[in-house]
GULUM-140674 format. One record per atom (N, C-alpha, C, O): atom name; x, y, z. Coordinates in pm, whole numbers, plus 50000, padded with zeros to 5 digits. Each point is the difference from the previous one (the first is absolute). Layout:
CA, X, Y, Z
...
END
This chain:
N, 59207, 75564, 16301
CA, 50142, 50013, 50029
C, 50017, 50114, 50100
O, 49957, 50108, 49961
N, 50105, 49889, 50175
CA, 50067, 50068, 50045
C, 50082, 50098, 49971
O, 50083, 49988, 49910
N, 49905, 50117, 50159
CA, 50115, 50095, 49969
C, 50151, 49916, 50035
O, 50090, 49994, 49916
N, 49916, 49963, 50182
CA, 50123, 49942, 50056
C, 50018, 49856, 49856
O, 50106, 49937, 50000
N, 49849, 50049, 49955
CA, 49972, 49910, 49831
C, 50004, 50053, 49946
O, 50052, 49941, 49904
N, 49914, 50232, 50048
CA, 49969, 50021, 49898
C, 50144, 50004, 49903
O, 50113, 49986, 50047
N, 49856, 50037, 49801
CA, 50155, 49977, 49911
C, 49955, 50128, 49925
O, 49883, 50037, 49986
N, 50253, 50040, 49959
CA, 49961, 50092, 49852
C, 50103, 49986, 49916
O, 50112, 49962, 50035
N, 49853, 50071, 49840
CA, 50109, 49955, 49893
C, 50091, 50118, 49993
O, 49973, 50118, 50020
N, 50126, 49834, 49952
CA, 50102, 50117, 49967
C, 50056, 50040, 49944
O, 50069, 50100, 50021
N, 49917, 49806, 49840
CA, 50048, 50017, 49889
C, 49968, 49878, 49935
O, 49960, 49907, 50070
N, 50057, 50073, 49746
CA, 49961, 49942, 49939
C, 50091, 49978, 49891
O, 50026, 50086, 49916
N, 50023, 49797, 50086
CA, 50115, 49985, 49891
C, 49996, 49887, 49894
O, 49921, 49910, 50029
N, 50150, 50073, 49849
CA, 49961, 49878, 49897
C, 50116, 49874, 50019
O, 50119, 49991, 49971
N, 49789, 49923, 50091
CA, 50029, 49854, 50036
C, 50119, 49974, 50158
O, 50090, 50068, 50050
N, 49849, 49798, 49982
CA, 50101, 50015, 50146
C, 50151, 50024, 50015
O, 50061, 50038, 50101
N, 50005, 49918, 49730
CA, 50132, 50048, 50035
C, 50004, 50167, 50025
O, 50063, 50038, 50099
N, 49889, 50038, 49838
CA, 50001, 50132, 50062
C, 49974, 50021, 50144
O, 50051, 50095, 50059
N, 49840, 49789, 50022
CA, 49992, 50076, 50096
C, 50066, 49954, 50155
O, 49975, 50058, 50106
N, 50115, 49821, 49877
CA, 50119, 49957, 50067
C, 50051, 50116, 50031
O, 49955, 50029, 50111
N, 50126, 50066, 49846
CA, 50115, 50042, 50075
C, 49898, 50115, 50055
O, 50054, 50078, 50079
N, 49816, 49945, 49896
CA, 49919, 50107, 50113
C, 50030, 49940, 50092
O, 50095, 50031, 50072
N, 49822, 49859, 49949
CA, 49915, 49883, 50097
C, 50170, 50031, 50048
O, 50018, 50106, 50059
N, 50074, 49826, 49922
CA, 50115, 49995, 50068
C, 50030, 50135, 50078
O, 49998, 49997, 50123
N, 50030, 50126, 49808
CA, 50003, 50128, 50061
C, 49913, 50033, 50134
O, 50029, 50042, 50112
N, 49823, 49909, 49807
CA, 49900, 50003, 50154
C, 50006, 49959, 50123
O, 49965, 50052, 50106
N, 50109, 49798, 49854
CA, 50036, 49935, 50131
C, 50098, 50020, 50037
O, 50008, 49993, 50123
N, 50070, 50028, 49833
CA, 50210, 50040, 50047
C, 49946, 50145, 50117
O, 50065, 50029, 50100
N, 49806, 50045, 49858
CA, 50011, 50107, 50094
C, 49870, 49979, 50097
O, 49920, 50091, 50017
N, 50069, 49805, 50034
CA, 49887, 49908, 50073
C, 49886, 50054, 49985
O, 49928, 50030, 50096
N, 50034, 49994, 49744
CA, 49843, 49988, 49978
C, 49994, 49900, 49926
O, 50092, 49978, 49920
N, 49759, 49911, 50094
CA, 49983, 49895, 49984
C, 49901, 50010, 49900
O, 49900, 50063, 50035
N, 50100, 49890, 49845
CA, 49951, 49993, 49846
C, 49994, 49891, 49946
O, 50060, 49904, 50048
N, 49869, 50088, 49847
CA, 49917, 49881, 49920
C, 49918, 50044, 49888
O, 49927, 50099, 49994
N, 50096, 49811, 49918
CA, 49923, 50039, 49840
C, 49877, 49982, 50007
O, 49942, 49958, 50100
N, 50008, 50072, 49793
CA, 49866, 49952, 49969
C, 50008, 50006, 49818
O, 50011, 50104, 49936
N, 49984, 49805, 50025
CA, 50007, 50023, 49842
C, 49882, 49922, 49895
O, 49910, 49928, 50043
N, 50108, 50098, 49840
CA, 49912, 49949, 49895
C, 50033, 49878, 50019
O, 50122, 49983, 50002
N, 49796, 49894, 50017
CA, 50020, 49881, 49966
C, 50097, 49962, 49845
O, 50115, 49954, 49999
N, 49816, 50075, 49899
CA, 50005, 49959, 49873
C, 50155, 50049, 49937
O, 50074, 49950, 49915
N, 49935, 50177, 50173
CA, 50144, 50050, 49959
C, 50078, 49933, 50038
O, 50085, 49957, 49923
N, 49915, 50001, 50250
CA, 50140, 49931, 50042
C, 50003, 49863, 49909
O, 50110, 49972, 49952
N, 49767, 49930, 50015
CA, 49986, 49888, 49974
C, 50068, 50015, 49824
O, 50077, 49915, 49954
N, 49897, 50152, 50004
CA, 50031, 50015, 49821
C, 50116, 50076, 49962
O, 50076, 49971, 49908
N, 49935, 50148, 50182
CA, 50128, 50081, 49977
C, 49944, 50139, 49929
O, 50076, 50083, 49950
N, 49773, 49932, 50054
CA, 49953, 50104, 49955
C, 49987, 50137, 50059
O, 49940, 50024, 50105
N, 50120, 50063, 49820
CA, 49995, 50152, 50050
C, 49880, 50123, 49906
O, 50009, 50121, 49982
N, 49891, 49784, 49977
CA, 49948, 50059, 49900
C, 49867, 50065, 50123
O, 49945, 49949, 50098
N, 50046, 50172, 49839
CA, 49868, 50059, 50070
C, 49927, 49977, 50135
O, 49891, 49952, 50029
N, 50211, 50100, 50040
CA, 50038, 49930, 50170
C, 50037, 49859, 50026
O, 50055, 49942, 50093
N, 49905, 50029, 49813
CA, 50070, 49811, 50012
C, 50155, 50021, 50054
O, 50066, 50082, 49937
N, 49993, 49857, 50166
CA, 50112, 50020, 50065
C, 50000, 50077, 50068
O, 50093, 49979, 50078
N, 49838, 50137, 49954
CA, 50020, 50066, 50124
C, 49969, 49947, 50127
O, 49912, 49936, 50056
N, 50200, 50119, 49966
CA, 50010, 49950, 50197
C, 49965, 50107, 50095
O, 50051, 50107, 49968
N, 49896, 49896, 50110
CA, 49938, 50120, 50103
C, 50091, 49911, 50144
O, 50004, 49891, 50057
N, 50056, 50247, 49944
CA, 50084, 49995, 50192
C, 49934, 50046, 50094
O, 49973, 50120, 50001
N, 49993, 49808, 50084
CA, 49916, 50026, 50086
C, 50068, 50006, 50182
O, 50080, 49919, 50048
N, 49872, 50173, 50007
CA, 50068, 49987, 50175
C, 49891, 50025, 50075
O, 49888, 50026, 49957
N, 50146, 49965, 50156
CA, 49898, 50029, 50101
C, 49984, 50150, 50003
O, 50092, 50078, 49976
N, 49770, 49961, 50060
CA, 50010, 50144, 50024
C, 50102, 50092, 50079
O, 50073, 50094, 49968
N, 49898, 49831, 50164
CA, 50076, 50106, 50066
C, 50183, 49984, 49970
O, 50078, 50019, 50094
N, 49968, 49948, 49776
CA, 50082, 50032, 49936
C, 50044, 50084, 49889
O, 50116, 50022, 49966
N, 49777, 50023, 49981
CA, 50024, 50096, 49907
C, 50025, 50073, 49964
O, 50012, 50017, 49879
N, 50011, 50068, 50211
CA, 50110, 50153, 50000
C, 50146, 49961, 49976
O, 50069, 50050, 49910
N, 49986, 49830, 50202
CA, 50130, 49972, 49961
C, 50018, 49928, 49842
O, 50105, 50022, 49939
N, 49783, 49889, 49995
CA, 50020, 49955, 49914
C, 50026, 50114, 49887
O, 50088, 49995, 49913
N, 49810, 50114, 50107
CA, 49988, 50067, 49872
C, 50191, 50071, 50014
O, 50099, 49993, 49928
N, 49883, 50046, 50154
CA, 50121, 50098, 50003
C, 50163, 49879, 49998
O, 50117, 50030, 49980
N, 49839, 49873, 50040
CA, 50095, 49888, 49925
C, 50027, 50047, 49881
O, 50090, 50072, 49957
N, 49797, 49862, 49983
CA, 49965, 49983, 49849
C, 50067, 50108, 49946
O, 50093, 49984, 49921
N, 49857, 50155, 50124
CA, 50023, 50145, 49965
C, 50209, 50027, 49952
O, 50068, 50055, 49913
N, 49954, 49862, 50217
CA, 50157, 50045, 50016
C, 50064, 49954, 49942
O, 50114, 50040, 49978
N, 49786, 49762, 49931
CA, 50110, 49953, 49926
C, 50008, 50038, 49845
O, 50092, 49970, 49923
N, 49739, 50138, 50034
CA, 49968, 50039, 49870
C, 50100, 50146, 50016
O, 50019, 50060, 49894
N, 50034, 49990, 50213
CA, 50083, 50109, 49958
C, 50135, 49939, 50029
O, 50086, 50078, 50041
N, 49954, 49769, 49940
CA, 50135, 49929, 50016
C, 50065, 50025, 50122
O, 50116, 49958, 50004
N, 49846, 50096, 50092
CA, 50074, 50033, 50079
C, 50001, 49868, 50200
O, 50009, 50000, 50123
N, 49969, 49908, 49732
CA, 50062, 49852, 50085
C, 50094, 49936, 49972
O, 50030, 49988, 49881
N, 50043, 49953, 50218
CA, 50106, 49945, 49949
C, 49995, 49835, 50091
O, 49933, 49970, 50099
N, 50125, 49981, 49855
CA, 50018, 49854, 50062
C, 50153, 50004, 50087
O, 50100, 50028, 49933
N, 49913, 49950, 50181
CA, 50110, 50069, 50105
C, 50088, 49803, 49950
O, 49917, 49910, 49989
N, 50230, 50051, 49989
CA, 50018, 49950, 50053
C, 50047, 49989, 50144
O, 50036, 50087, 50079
N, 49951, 49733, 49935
CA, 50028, 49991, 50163
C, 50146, 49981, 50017
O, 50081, 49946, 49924
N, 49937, 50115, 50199
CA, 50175, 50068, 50024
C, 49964, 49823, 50066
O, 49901, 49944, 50045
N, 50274, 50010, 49921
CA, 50074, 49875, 49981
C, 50104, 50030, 50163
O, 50113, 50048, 50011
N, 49803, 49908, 50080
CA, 50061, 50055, 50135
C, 50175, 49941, 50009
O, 50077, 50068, 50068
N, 49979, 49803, 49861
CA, 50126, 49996, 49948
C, 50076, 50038, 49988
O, 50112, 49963, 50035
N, 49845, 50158, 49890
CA, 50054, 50066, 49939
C, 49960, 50079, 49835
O, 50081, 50076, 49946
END
């Protein structure tokens, strides 16, 4: 694998509904992400002894912005903007 390929994880969470609204966050701020998870968990619904964990994964040369994402939304200090209704 290439550096310009290469991926690192960035966190690790239990089952894919947890890790939607990352994956979403990641991309809303144009870093581009993708799981990698336990087979047996997604297939059964198991969270037992890593069973269900999902690993988020990005490209390298994203990871500073990802971490310090991540960072800003574990001290809450994200918000979801609505979109102004040019109407009015």
């Amino acid at each position: 694998m290439s550096t310009i390929d290469a991926e690192v994880e960035v966190l690790r969470v239990q089952g894919s509904i947890n890790a939607e609204p990352i994956l979403a966050a990641l991309r809303a701020n144009g870093i581009p992400a993708r799981t990698r998870g336990e087979a047996l968990g997604s297939v059964y619904g198991l969270t037992l002894d890593g069973l269900g964990e999902v690993a988020i994964l990005i490209p390298a040369e994203h990871e500073v912005a990802a971490r310090e994402l991540l960072a800003a939304g574990d001290r809450h200090e994200l918000e979801i903007a609505e979109e102004e209704n040019p109407e009015g």
